[in-house]
C-alpha positions as CSV (number, residue, x, y, z in Angstrom):
1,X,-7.8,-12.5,11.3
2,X,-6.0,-9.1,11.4
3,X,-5.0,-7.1,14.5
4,X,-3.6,-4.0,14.4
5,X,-2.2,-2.3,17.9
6,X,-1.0,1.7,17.5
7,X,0.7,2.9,20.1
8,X,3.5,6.2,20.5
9,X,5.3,3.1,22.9
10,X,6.8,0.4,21.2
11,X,10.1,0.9,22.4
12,X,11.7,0.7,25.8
13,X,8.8,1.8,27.9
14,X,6.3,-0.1,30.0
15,X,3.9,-0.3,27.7
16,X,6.8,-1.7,25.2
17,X,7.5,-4.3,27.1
18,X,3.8,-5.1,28.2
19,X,2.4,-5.5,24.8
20,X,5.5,-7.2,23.5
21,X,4.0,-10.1,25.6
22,X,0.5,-9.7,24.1
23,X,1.9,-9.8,21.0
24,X,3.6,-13.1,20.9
25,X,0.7,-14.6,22.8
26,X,-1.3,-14.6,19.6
27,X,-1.4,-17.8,18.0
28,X,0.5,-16.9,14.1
29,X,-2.3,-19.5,12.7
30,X,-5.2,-17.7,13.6
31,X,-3.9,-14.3,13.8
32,X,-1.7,-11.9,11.6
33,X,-0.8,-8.7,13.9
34,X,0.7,-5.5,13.1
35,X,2.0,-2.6,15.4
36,X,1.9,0.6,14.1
37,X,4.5,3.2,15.7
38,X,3.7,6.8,16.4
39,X,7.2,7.7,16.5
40,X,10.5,6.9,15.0
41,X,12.2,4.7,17.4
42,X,15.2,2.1,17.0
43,X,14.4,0.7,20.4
44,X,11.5,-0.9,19.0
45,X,10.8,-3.6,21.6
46,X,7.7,-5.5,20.1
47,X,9.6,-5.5,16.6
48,X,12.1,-8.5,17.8
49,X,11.2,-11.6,18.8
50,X,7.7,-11.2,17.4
51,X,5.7,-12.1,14.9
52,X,3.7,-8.8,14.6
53,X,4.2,-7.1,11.8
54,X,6.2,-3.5,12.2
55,X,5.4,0.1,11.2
56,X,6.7,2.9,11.8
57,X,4.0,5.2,10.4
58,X,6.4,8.0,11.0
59,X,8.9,7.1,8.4
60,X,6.3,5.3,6.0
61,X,4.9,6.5,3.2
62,X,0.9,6.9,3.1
63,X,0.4,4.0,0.4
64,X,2.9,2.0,2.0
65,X,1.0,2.0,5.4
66,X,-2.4,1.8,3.7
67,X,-1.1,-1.4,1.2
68,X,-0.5,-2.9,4.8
């Protein structure tokens, strides 16, 4: 199954570091996640050490994002 989280806070902010624990909860057998950034950010906290999928919709392309 596919989960997708979009958030403006996937970085170093509370919510960052809340959902980065969500995120590697899933079990990578049964589910294939992606997180989907509002914003450019290098800080991206749920990008390492998971197994979520990364997007920074504000540096991809439309039919990049939509392939995804």
């Amino acid at each position: 199954m596919r989960v997708g989280y979009v958030s403006p806070d996937f970085r170093k902010h509370p919510v960052g570091y809340l959902t980065a624990e969500i995120f590697e909860s899933h079990d990578p057998d049964r589910f294939e996640t992606y997180s989907f950034s509002m914003v450019l950010t290098t800080t991206a906290i749920c990008a390492s050490g998971s197994k979520s999928h990364f997007i920074a919709l504000s540096i991809a392309s439309t039919s990049s994002t939509v392939k995804s």
